[in-house]
Biopython code that builds the backbone (N, CA, C, O; Angstrom):
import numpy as np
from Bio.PDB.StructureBuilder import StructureBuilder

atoms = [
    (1, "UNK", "N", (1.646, 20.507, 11.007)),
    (1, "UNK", "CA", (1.380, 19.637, 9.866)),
    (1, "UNK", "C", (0.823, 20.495, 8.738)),
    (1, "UNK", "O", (-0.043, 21.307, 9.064)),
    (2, "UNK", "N", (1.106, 20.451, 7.752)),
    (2, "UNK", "CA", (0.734, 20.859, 6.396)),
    (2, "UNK", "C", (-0.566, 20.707, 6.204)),
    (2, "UNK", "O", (-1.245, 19.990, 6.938)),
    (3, "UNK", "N", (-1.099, 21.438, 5.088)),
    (3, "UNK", "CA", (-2.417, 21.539, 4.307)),
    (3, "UNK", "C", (-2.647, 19.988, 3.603)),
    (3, "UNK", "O", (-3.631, 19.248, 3.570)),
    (4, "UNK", "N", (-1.570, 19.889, 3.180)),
    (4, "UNK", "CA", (-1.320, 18.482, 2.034)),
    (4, "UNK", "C", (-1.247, 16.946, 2.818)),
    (4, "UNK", "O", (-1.486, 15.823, 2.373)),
    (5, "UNK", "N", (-0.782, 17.433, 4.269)),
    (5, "UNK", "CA", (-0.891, 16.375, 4.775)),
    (5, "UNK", "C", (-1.949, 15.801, 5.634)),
    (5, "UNK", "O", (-2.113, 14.646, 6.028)),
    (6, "UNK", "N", (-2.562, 16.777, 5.810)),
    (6, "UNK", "CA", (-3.660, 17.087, 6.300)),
    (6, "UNK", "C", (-4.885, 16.003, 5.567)),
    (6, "UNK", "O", (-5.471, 15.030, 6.043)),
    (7, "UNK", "N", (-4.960, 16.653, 4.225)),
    (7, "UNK", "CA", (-5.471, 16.789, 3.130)),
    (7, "UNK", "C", (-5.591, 14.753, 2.519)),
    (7, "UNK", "O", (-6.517, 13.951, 2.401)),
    (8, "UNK", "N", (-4.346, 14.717, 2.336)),
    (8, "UNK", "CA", (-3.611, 12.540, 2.463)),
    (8, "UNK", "C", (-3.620, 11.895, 3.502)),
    (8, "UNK", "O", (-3.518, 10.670, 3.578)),
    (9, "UNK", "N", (-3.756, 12.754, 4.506)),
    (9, "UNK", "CA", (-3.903, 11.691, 5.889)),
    (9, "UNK", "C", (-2.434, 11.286, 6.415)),
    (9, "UNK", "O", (-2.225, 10.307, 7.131)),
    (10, "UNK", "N", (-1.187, 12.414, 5.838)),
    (10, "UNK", "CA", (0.008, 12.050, 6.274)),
    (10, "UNK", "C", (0.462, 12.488, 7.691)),
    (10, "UNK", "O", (0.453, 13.610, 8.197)),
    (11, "UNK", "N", (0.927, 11.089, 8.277)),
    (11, "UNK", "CA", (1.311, 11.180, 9.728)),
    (11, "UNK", "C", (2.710, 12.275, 9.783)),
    (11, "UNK", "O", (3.274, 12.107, 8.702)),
    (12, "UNK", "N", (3.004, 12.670, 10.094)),
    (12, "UNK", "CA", (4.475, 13.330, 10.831)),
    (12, "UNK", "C", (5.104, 12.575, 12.207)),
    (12, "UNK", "O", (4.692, 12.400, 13.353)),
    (13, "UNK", "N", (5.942, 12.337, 11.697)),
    (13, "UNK", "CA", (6.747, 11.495, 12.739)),
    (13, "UNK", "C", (7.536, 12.383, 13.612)),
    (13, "UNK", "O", (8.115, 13.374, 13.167)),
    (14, "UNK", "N", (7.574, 11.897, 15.338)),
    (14, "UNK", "CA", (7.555, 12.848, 16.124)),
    (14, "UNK", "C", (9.037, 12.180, 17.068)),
    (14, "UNK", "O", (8.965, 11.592, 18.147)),
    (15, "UNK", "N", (10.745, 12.585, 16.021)),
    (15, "UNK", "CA", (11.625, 11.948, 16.241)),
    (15, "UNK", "C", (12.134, 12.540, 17.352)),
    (15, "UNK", "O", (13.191, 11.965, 17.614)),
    (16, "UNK", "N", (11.936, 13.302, 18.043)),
    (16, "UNK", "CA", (11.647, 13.439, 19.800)),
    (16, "UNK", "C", (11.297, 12.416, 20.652)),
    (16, "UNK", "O", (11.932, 12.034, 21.635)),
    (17, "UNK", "N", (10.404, 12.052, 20.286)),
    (17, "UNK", "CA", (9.244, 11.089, 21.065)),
    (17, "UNK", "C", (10.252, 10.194, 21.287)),
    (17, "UNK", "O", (10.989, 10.096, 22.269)),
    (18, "UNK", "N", (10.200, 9.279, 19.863)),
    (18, "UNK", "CA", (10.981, 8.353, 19.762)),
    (18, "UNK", "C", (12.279, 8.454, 20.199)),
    (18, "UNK", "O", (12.605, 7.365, 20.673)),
    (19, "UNK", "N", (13.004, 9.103, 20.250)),
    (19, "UNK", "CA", (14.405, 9.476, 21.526)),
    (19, "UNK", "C", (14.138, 9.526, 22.687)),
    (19, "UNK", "O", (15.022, 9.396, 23.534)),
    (20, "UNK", "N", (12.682, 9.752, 23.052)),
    (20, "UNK", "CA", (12.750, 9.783, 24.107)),
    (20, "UNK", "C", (12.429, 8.275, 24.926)),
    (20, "UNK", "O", (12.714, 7.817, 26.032)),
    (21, "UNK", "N", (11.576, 7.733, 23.572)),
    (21, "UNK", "CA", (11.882, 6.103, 23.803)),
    (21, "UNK", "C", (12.370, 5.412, 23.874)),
    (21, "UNK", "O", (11.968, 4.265, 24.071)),
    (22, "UNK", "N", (13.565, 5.799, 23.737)),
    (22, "UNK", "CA", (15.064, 5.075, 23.692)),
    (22, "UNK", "C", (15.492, 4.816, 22.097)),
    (22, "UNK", "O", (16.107, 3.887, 21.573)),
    (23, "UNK", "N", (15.007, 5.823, 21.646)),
    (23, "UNK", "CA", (15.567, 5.302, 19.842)),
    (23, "UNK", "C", (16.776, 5.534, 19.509)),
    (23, "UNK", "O", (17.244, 6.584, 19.949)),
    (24, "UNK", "N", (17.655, 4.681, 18.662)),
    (24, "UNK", "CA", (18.471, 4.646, 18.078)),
    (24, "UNK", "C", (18.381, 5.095, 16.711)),
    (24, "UNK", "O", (17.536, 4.831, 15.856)),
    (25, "UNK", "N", (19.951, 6.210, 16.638)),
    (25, "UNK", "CA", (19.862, 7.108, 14.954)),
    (25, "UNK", "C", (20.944, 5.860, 14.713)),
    (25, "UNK", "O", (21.630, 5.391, 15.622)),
    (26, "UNK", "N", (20.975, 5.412, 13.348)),
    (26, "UNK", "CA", (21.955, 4.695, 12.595)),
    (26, "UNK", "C", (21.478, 5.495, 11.494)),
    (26, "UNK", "O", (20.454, 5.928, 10.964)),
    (27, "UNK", "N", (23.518, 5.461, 11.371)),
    (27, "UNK", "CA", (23.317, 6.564, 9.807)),
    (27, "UNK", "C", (24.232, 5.716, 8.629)),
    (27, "UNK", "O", (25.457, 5.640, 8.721)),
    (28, "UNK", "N", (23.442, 5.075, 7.486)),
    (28, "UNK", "CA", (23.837, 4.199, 7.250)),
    (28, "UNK", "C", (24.920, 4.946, 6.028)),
    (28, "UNK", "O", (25.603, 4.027, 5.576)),
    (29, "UNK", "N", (25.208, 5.954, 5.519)),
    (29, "UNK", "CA", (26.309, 6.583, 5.020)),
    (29, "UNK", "C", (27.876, 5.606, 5.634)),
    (29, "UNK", "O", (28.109, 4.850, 6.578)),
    (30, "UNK", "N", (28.665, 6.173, 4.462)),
    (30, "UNK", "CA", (29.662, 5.453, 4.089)),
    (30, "UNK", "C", (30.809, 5.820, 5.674)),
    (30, "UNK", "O", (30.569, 6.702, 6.498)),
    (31, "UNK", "N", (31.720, 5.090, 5.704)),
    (31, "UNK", "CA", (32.126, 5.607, 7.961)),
    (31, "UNK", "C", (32.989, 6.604, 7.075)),
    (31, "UNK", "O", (33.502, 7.321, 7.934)),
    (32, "UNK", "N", (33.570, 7.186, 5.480)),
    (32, "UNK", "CA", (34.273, 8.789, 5.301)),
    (32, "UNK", "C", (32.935, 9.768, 5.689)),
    (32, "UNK", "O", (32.996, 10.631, 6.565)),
    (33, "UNK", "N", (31.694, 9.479, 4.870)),
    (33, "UNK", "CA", (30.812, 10.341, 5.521)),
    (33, "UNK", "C", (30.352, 10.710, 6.691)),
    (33, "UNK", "O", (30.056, 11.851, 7.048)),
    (34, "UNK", "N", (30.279, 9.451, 7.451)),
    (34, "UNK", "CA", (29.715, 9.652, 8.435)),
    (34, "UNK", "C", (31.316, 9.955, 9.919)),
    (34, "UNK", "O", (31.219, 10.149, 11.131)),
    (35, "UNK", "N", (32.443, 9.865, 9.102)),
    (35, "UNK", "CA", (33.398, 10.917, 10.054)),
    (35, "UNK", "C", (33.313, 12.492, 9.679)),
    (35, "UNK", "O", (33.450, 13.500, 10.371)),
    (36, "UNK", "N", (33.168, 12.392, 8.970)),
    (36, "UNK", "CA", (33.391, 13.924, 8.119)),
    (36, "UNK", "C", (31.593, 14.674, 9.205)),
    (36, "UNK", "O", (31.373, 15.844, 9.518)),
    (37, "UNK", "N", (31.049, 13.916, 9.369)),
    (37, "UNK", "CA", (30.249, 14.822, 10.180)),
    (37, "UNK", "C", (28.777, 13.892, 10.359)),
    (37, "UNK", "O", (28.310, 13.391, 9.337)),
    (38, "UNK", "N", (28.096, 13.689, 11.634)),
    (38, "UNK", "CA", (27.007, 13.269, 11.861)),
    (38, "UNK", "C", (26.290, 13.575, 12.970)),
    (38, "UNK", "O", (26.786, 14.557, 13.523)),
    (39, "UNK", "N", (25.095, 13.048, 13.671)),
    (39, "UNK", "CA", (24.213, 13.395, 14.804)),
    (39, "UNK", "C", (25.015, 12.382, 16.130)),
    (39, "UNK", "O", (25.335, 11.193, 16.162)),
    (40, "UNK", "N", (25.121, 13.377, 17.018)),
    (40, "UNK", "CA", (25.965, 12.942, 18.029)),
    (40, "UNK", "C", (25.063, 12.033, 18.742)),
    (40, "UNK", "O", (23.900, 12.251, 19.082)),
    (41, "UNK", "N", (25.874, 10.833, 18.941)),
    (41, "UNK", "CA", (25.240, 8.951, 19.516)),
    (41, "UNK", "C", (24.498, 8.423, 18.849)),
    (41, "UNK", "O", (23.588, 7.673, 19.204)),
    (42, "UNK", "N", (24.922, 8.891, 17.308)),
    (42, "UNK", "CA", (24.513, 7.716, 16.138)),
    (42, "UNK", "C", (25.404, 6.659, 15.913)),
    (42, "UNK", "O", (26.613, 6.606, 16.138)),
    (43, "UNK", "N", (24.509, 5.680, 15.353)),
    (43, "UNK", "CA", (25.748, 4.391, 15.023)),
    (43, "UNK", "C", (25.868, 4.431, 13.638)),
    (43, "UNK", "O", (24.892, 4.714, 12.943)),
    (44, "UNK", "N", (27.151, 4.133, 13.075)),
    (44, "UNK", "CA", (26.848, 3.843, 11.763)),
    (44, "UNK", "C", (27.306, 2.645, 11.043)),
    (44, "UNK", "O", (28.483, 2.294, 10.966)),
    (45, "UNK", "N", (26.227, 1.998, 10.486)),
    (45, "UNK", "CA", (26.324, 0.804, 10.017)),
    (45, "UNK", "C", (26.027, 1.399, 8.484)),
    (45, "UNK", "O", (24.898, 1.776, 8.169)),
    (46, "UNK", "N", (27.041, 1.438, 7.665)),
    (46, "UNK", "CA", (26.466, 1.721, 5.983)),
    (46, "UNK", "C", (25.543, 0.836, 5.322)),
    (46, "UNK", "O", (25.727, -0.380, 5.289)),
    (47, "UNK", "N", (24.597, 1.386, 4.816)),
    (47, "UNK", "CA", (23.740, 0.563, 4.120)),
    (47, "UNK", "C", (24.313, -0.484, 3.310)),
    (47, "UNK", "O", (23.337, -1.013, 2.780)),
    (48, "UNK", "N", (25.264, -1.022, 2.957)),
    (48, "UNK", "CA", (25.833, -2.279, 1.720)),
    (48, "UNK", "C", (25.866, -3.273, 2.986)),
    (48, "UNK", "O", (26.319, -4.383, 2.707)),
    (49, "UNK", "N", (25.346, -3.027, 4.751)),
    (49, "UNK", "CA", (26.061, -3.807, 5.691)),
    (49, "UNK", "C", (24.424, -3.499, 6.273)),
    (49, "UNK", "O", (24.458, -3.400, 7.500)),
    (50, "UNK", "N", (23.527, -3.387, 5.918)),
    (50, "UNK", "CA", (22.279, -3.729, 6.926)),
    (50, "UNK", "C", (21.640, -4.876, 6.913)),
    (50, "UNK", "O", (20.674, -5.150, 7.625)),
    (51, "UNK", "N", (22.250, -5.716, 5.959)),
    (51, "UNK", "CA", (21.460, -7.022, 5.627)),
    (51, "UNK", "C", (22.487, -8.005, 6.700)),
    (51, "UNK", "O", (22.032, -8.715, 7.597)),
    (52, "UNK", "N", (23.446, -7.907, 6.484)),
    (52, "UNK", "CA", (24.123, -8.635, 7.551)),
    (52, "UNK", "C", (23.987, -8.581, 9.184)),
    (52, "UNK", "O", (23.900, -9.567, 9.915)),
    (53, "UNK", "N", (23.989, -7.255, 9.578)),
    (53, "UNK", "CA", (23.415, -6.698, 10.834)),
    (53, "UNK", "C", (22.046, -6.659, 11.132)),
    (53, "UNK", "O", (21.851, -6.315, 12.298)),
    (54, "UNK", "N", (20.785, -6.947, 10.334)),
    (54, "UNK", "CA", (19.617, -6.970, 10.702)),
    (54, "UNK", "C", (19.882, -8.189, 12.496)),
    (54, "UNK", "O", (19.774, -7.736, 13.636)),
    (55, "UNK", "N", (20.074, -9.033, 12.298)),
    (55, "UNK", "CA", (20.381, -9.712, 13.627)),
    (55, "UNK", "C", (20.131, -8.317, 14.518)),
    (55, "UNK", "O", (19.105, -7.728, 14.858)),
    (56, "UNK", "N", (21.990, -7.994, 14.800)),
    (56, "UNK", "CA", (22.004, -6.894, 15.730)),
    (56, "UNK", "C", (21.074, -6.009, 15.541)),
    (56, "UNK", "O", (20.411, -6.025, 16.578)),
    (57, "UNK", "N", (20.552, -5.100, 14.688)),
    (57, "UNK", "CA", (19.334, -4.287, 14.929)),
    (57, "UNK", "C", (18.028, -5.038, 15.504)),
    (57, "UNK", "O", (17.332, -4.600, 16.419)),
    (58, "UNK", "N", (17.851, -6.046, 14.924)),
    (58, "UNK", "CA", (16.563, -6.272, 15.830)),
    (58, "UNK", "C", (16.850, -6.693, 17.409)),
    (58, "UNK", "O", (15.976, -6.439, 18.239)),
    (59, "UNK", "N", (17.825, -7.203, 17.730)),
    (59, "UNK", "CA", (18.404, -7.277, 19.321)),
    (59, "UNK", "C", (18.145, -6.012, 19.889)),
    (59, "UNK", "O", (17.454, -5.953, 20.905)),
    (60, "UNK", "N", (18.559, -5.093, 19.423)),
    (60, "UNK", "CA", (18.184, -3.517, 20.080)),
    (60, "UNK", "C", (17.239, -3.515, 20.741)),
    (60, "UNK", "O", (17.376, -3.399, 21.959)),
    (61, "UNK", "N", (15.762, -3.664, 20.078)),
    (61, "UNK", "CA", (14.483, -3.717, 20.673)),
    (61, "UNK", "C", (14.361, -2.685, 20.911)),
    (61, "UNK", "O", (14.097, -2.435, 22.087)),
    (62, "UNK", "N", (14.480, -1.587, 19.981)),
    (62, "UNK", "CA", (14.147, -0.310, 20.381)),
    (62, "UNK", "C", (13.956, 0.649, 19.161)),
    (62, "UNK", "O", (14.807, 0.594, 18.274)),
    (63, "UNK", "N", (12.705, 1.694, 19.014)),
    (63, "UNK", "CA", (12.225, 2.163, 17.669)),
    (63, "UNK", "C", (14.401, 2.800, 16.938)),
    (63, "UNK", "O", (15.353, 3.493, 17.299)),
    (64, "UNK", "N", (14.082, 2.142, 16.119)),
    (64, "UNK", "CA", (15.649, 2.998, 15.231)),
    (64, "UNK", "C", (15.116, 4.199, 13.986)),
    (64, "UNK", "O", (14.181, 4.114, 13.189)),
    (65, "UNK", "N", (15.866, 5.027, 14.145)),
    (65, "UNK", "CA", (15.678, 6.174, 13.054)),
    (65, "UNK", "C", (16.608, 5.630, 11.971)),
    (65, "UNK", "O", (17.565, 5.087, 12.525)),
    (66, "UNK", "N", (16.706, 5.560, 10.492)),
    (66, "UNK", "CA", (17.686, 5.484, 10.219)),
    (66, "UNK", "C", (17.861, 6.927, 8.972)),
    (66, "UNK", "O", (17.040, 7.280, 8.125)),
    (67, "UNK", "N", (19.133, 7.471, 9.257)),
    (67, "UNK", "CA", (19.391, 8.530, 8.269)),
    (67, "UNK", "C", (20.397, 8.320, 7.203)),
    (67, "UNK", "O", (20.746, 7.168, 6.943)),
    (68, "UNK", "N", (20.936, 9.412, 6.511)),
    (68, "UNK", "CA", (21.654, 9.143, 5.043)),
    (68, "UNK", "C", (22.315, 10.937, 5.204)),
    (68, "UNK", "O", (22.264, 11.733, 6.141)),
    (69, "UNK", "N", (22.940, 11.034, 3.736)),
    (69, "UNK", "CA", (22.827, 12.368, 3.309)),
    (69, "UNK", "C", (21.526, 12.888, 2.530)),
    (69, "UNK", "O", (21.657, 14.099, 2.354)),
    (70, "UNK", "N", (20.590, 12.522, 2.119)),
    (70, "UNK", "CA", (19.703, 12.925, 1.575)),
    (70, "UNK", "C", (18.040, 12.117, 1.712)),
    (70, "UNK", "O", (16.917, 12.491, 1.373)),
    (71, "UNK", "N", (18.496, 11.014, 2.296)),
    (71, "UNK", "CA", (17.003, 10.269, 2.538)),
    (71, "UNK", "C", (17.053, 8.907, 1.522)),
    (71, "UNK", "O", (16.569, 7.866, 1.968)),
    (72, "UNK", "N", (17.533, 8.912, 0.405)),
    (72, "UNK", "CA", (17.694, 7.673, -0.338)),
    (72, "UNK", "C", (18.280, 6.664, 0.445)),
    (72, "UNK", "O", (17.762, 5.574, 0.203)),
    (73, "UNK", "N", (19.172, 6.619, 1.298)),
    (73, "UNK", "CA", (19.834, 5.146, 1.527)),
    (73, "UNK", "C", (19.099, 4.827, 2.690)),
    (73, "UNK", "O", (18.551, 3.726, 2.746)),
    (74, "UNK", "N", (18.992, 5.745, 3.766)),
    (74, "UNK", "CA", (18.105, 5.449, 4.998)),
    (74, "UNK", "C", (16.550, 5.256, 4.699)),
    (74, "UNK", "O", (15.856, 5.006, 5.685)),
    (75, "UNK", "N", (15.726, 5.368, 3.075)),
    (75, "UNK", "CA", (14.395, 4.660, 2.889)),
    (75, "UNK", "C", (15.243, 3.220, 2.293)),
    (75, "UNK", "O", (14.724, 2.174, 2.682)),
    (76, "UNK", "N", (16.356, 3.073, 1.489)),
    (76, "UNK", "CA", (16.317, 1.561, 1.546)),
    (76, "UNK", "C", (16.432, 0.537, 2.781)),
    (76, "UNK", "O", (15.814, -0.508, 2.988)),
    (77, "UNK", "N", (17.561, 1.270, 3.632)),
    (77, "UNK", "CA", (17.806, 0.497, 4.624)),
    (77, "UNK", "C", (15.577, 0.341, 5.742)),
    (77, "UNK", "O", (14.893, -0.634, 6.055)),
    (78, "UNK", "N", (15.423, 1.469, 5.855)),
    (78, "UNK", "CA", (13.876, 1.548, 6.116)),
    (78, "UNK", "C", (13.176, -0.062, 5.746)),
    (78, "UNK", "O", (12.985, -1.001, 6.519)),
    (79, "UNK", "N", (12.971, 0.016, 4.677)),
    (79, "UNK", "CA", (12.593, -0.854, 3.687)),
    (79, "UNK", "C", (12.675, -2.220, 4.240)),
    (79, "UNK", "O", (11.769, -2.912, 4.704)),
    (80, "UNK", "N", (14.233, -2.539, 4.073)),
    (80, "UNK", "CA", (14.589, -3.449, 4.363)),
    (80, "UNK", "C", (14.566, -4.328, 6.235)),
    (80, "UNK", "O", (14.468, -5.455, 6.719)),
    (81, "UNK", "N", (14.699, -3.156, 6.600)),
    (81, "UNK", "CA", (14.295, -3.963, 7.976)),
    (81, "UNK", "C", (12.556, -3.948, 8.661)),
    (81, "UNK", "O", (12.023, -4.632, 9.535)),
    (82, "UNK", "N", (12.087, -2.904, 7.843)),
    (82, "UNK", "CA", (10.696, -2.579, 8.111)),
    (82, "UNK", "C", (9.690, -4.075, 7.935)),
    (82, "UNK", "O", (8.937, -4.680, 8.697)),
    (83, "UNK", "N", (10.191, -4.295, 6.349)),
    (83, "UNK", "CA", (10.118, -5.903, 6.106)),
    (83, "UNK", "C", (10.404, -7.544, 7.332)),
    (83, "UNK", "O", (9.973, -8.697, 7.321)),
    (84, "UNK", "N", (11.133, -6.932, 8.027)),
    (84, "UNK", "CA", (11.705, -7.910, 9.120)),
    (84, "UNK", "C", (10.834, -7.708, 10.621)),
    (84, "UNK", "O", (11.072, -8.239, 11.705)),
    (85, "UNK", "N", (9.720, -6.716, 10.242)),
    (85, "UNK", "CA", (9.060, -6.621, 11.711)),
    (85, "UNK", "C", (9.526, -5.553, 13.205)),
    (85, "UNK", "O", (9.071, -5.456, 14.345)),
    (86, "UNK", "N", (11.274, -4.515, 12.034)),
    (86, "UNK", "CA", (11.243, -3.981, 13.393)),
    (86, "UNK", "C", (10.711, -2.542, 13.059)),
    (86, "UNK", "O", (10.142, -2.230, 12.013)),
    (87, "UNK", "N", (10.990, -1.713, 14.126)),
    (87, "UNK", "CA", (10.127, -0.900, 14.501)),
    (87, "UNK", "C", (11.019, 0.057, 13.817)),
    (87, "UNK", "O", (11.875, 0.307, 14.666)),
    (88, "UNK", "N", (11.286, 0.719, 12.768)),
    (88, "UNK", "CA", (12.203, 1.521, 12.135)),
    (88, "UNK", "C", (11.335, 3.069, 11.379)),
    (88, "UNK", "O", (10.156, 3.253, 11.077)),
    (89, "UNK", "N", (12.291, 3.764, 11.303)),
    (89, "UNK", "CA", (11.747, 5.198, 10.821)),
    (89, "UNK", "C", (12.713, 6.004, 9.765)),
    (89, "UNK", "O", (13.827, 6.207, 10.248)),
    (90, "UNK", "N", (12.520, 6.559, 8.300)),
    (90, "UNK", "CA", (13.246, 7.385, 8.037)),
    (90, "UNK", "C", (13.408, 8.547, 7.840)),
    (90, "UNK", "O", (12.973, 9.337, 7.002)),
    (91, "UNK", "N", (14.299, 8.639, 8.960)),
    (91, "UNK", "CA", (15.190, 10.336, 9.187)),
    (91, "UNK", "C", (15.543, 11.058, 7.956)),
    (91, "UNK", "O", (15.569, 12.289, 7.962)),
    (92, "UNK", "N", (15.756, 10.530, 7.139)),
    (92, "UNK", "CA", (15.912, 11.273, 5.723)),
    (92, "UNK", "C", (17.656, 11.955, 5.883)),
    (92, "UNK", "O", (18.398, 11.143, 6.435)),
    (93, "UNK", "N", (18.029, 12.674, 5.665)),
    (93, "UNK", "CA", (19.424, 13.333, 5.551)),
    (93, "UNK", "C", (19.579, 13.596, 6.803)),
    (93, "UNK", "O", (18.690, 13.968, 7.569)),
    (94, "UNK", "N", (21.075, 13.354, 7.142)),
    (94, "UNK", "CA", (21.287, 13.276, 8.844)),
    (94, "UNK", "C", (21.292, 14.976, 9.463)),
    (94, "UNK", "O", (20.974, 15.169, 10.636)),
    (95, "UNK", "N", (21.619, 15.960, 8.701)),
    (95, "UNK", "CA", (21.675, 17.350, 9.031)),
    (95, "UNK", "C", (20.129, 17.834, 9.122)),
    (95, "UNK", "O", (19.871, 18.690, 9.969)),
    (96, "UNK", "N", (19.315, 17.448, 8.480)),
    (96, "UNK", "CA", (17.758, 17.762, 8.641)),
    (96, "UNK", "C", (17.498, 16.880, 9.987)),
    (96, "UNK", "O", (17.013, 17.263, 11.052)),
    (97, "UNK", "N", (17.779, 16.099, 9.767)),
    (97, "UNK", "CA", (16.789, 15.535, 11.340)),
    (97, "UNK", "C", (17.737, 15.856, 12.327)),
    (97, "UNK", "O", (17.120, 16.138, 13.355)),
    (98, "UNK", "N", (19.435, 15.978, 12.555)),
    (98, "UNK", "CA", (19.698, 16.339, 13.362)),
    (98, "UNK", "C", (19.274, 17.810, 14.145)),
    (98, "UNK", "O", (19.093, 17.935, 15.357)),
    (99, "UNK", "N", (19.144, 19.118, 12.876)),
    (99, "UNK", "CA", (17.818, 20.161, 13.621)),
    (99, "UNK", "C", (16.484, 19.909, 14.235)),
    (99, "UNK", "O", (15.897, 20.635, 15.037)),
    (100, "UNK", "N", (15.991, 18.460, 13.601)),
    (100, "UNK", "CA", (14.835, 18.205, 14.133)),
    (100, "UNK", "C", (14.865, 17.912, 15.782)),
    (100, "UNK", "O", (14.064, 18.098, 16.698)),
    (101, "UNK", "N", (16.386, 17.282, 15.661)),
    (101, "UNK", "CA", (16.156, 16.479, 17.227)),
    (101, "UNK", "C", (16.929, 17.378, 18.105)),
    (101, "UNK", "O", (17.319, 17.099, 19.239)),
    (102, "UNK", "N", (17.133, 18.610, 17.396)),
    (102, "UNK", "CA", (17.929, 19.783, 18.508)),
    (102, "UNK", "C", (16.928, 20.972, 18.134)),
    (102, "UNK", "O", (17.268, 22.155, 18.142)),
    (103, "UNK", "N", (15.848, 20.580, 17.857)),
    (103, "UNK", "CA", (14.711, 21.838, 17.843)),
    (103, "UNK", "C", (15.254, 22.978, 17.397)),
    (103, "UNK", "O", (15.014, 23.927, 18.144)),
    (104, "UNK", "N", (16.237, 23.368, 15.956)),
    (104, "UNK", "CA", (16.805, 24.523, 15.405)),
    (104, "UNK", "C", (15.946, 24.766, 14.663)),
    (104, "UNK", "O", (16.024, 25.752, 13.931)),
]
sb = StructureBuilder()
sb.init_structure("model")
sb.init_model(0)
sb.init_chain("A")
sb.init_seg("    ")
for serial, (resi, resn, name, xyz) in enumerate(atoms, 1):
    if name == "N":
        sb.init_residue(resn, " ", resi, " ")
    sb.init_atom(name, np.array(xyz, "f"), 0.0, 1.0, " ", f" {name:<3s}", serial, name[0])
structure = sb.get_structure()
């Protein structure tokens, strides 16, 4: 953890853990992006489609990561279901957290 986070009291999220809790990556990128390349046994539901699927995500019952290419769409989708009571996290760009969750 950082000086700065240290410093704000910022948590670091430990997206290990949570895989190992049974978490689900949904990468809410567009399905050209998310063929063209993503974290292997992610789902992808594009963000213009999380409001409809909140149902199915909260059925999961299980912490979800959600990622993007850069972190913008996976803090809206965040947002939006975080609001609904489930247990959600954002992964930020799917190539950064995919090193995270393969310890590169």
């Amino acid at each position: 953890m950082s000086i700065l986070n240290k410093i704000f009291g910022i948590k670091s999220t430990d997206y290990n853990q949570l895989m190992k809790d049974g978490g689900i990556v949904i990468d809410v990128r567009t399905p050209g992006e998310f063929n063209s390349g993503h974290i292997k046994g992610s789902i992808n539901i594009p963000l213009d489609k999380i409001k409809s699927k909140i149902k199915k995500i909260e059925n999961l019952k299980k912490p979800v990561i959600f990622c993007c290419a850069s972190g913008m769409r996976s803090g809206q989708a965040t947002s939006i279901t975080k609001s609904r009571g489930i247990d959600v996290y954002n992964g930020g760009g799917w190539s950064s957290l995919d090193r995270k969750l393969n310890n590169v």
